[in-house]
C-alpha positions in Angstrom: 20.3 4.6 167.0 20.1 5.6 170.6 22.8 4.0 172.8 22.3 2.0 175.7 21.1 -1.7 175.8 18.6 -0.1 178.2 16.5 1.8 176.3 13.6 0.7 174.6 12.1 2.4 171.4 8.0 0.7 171.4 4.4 1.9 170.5 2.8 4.0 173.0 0.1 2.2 175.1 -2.8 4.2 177.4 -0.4 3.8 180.7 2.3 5.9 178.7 0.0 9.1 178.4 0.3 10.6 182.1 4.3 10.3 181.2 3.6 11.4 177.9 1.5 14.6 178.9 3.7 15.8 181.6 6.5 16.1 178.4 4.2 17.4 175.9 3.6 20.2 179.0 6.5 20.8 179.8 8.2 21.4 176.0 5.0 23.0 173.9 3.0 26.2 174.6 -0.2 24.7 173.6 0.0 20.9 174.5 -2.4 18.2 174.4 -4.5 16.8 176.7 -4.6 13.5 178.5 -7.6 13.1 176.2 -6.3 14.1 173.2 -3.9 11.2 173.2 -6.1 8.5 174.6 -8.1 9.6 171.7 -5.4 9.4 169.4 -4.4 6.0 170.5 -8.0 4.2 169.4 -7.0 5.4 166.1 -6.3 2.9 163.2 -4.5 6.1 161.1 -1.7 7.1 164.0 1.1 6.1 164.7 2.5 7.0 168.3 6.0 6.0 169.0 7.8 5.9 173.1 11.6 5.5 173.8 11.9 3.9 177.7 14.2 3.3 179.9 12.8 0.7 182.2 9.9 2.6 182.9 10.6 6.3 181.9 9.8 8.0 179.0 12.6 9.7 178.2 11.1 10.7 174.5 7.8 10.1 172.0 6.9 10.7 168.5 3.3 10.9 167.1 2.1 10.6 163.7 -1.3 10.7 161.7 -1.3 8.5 158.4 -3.3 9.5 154.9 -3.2 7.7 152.0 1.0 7.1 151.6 1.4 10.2 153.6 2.8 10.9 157.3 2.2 14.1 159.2 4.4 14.1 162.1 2.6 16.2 165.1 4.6 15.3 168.0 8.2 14.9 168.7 9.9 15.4 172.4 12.5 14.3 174.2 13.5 15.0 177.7 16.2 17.0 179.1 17.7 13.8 180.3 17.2 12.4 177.3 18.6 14.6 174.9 22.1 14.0 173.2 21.5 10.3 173.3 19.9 10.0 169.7 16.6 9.0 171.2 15.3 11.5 168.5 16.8 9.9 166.0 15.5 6.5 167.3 12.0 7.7 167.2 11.8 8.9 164.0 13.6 5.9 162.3 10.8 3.5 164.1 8.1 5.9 162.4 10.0 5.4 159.0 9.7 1.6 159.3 6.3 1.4 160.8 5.0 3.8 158.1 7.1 1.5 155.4 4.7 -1.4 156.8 2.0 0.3 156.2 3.1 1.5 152.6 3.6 5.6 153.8 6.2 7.2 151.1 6.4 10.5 152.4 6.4 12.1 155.7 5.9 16.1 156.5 6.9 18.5 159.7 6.2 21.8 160.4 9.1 23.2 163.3 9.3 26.6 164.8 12.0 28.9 162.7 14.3 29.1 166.1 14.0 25.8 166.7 17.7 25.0 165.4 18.0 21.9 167.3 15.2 20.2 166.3 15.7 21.1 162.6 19.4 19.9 162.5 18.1 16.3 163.9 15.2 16.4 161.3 17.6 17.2 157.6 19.9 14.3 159.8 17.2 11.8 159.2 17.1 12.9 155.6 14.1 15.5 155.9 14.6 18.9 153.1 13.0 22.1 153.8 10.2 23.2 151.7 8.8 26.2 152.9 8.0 28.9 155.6 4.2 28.7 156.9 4.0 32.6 158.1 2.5 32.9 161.6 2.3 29.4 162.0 2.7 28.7 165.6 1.3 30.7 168.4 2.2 31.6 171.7 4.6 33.0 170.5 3.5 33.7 167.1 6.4 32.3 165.1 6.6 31.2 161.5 7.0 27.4 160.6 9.4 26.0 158.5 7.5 22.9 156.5 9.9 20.1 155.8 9.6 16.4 154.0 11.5 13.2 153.5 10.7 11.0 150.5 11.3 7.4 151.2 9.9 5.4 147.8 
């Protein structure tokens, strides 16, 4: 779990999504618009996760639910964040929000160089499956698929 009595791991609300976009622009070479996740936020199937400190975002998670299925499309944490398991954090309060909703099995793609983020993801119990070729763009980079099973 992150450390610090300070931080606070919640949903995501519409005031969270300037804070939001300004990390999902500064970390991905295609982000999302301010629309995209005001959109995402009306939706019944998402799940969209912030960890806070007082009032800074210092990390988010989003999810889109099908059936007993997760696809995780967003995970970021600031620079100041990082090394605080604020990561970690976020993707244990998808795993018990999912478990509310009855979601068994949650999916990933990550970038092949993105050693980091896939050392925090087989952490929180996530296996490789397979490469997606050409997955990612700017820069074209294959994806490495990846899936935790929770029963």
């Amino acid at each position: 779990m992150a450390s610090g009595e300070d931080l606070v791991l919640r949903p995501m609300v519409a005031n969270d999504v300037e804070a939001v976009a300004l990390l999902e622009e500064a970390y991905f070479s295609m982000p999302w618009s301010r629309k995209a996740f005001y959109d995402a936020l009306q939706r019944e199937n998402t799940i969209y996760l912030v960890m806070a400190r007082e009032e800074k975002i210092l990390g988010y998670l989003g999810a889109w639910c099908a059936m007993d299925e997760v696809e995780i499309v967003q995970v970021a944490v600031s620079m100041e964040g990082r090394r605080q398991g604020i990561g970690l954090a976020l993707l244990e309060g998808l795993e018990k929000e999912g478990t509310l909703r009855g979601m068994h099995s949650y999916f990933l793609e990550v970038r092949e160089s993105n050693g980091a983020a896939i050392g925090l993801y087989e952490k929180a119990g996530f296996e490789q499956l397979g490469i997606r070729k050409n997955f990612y763009e700017r820069p074209v980079e294959n994806g490495i698929v990846m899936r935790k099973e929770t029963c």
